[in-house]
C-alpha positions in Angstrom: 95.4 -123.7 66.5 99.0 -122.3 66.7 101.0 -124.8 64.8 104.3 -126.5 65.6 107.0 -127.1 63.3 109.5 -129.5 63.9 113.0 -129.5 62.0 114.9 -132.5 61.0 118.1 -133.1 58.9 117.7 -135.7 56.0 119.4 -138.7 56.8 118.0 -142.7 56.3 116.2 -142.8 60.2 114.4 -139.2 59.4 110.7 -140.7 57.7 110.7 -142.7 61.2 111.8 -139.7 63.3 108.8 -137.7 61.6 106.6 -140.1 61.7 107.1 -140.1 65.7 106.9 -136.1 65.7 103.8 -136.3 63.6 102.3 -138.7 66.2 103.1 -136.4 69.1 101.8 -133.3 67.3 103.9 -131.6 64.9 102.0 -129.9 62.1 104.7 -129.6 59.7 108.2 -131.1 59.0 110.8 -129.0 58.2 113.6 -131.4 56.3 117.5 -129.6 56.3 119.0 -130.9 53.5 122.7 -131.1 54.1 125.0 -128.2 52.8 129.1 -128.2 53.6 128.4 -124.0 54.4 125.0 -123.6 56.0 125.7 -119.8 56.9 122.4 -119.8 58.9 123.0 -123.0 61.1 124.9 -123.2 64.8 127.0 -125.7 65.7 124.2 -128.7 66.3 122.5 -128.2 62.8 126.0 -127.5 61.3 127.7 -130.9 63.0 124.1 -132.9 62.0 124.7 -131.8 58.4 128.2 -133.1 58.1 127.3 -136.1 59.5 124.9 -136.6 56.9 127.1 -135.6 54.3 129.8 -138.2 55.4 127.3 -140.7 55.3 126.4 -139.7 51.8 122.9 -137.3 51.6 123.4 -135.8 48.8 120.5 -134.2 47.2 119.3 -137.0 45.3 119.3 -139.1 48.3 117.4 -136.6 50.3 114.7 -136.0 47.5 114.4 -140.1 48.6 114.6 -139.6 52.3 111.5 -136.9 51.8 109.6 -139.4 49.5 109.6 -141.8 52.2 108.9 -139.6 54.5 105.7 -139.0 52.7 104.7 -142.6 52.7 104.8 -141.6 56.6 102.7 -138.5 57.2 100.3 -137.0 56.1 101.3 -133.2 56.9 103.1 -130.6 54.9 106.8 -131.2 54.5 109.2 -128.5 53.8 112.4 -128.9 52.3 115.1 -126.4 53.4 118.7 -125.8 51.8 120.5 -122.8 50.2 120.8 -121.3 46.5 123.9 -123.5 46.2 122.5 -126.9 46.2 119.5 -125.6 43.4 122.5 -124.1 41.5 124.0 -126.9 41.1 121.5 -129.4 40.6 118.9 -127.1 38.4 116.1 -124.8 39.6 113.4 -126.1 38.0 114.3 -129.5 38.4 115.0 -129.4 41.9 111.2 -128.0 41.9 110.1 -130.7 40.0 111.7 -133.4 41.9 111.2 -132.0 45.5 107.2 -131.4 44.4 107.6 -135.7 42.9 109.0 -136.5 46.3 106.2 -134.8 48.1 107.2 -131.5 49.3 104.7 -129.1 50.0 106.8 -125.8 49.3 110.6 -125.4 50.0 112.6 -122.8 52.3 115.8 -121.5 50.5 117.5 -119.8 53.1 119.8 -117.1 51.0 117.8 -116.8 47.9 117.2 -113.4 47.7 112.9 -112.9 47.2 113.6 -111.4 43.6 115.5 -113.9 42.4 114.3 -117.2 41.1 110.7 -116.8 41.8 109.4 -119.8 40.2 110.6 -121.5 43.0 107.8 -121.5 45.5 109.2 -121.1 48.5 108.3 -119.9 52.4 110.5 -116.5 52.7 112.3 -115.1 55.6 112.6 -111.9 57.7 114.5 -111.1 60.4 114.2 -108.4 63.4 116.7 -106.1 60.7 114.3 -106.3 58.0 112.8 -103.2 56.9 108.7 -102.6 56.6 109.4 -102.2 52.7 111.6 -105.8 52.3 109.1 -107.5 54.8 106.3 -106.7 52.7 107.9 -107.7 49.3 108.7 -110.6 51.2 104.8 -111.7 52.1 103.7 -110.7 49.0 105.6 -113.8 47.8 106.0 -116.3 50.5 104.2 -119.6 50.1 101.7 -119.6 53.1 103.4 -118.2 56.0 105.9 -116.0 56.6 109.2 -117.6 58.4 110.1 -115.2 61.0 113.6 -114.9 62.0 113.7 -113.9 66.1 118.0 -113.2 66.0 120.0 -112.1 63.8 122.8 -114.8 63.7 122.4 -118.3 63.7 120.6 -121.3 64.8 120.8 -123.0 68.0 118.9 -123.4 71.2 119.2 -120.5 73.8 118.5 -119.6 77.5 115.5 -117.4 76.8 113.2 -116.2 73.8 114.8 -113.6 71.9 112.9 -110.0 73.2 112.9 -109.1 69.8 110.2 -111.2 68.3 107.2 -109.3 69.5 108.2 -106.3 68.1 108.6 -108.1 65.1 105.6 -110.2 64.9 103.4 -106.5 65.5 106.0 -104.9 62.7 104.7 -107.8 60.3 101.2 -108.0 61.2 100.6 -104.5 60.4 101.9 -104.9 56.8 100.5 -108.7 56.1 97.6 -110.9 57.1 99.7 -114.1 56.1 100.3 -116.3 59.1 103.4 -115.8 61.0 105.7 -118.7 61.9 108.6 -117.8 64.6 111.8 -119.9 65.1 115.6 -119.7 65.7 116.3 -119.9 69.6 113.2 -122.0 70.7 114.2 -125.2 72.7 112.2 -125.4 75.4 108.4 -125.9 76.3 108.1 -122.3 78.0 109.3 -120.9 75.3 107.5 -122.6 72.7 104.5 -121.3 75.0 105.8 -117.6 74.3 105.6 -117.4 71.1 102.4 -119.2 71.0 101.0 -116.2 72.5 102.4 -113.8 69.5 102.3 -115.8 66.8 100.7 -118.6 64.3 103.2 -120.7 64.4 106.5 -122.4 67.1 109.5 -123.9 64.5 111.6 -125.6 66.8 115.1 -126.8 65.0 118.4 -127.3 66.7 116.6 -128.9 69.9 114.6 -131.0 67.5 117.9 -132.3 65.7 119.9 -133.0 69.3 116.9 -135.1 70.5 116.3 -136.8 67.9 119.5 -138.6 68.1 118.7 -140.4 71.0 115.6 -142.4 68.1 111.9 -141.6 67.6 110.7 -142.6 71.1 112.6 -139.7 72.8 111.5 -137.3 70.0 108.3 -138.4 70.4 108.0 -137.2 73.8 110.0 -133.9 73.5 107.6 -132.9 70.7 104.4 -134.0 72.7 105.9 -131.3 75.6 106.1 -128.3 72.8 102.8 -129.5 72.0 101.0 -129.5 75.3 102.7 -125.9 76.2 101.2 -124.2 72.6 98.0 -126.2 73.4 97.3 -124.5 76.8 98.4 -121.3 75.6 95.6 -121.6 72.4 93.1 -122.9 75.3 93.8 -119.6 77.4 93.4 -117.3 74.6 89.8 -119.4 72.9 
């Protein structure tokens, strides 16, 4: 089953919010904790994150936000954030706290693979990577392999990038780790797209945007993503 990953920025409604994306068929819950820089993010994640911040998410109170998120669901929950926020709060305590609060693994978006490796985290590779960096970087991701599908930032777009399946048959000829695509993918077509190519749909900026209007209309945003992958893994069983 191709699985969906939904993306959500820490902030005191998110365990509810994931609980409701959980309940309409997310498989994992991807939990932005909120940066003043996030070089990666477009203008939704980037504005969601400085809201947070102004209502005062720091890390501490997002290592909360993901513990009660925990008492929620029962699926794998991934922190995500940049080398900044472990620099200043400690590497190996942030991976002692984060793995306390119930994180499964952790993405750290510009933390280079060599460095730091005791942090187990998912690693990233984008349609610019060469065959020898995406192979150093499955030979240490944590369970799948976070596929990039543009080079630049978040945010949700007109169509899938036409990039990614040369990307997904670049990776898959160098790793048998599951591949997880995201960056551009807001609708349910296109969440049925990459079903086709890959093991996994991470759907982020979209996410963030309708989860604002509460869990209810997250709920059924998520339950579209999910029917599309679903009919795509029914055509291909």
């Amino acid at each position: 089953m191709t699985k969906l990953v939904i993306y959500l920025v820490c902030e005191p409604e998110t365990p509810a919010l994931a609980r409701a994306a959980v309940e309409a068929g997310a498989d994992v819950i991807e939990l932005g904790i909120p940066f003043s820089d996030p070089l990666a993010e477009g203008p939704t994640i980037r504005m969601a994150s400085e809201r947070a911040l102004a209502r005062g998410m720091r890390t501490a109170e997002c290592l909360e936000c993901i513990s009660q998120t925990r008492t929620l669901v029962d699926v794998p929950l991934v922190p995500m954030t940049y080398a900044a926020i472990l620099e200043a709060y400690g590497y190996e305590r942030f991976v002692a706290d984060v793995t306390d609060a119930g994180a499964s693994s952790a993405i750290v978006v510009d933390l280079p693979v060599e460095e730091h490796q005791e942090v187990r985290r998912i690693q990233l590779v984008a349609p610019t990577s060469s065959a020898q960096r995406i192979a150093l970087c499955a030979a240490h991701t944590d369970g799948w392999l976070y596929l990039v599908s543009v080079t630049g930032t978040t945010g949700a777009r007109r169509d899938v990038s036409p990039s990614i399946a040369g990307l997904v048959e670049r990776t898959r000829a160098l790793t048998a780790v599951p591949l997880y695509v995201g960056f551009g993918i807001s609708k349910p077509a296109h969440a049925a797209a990459v079903a086709e190519l890959a093991d996994g749909v991470v759907v982020g900026s979209r996410a963030v945007e309708v989860a604002a209007e509460g869990p209810a209309a997250l709920g059924v945003y998520v339950a579209s993503l999910r029917a599309a992958i679903d009919a795509v893994d029914r055509a291909s069983s």
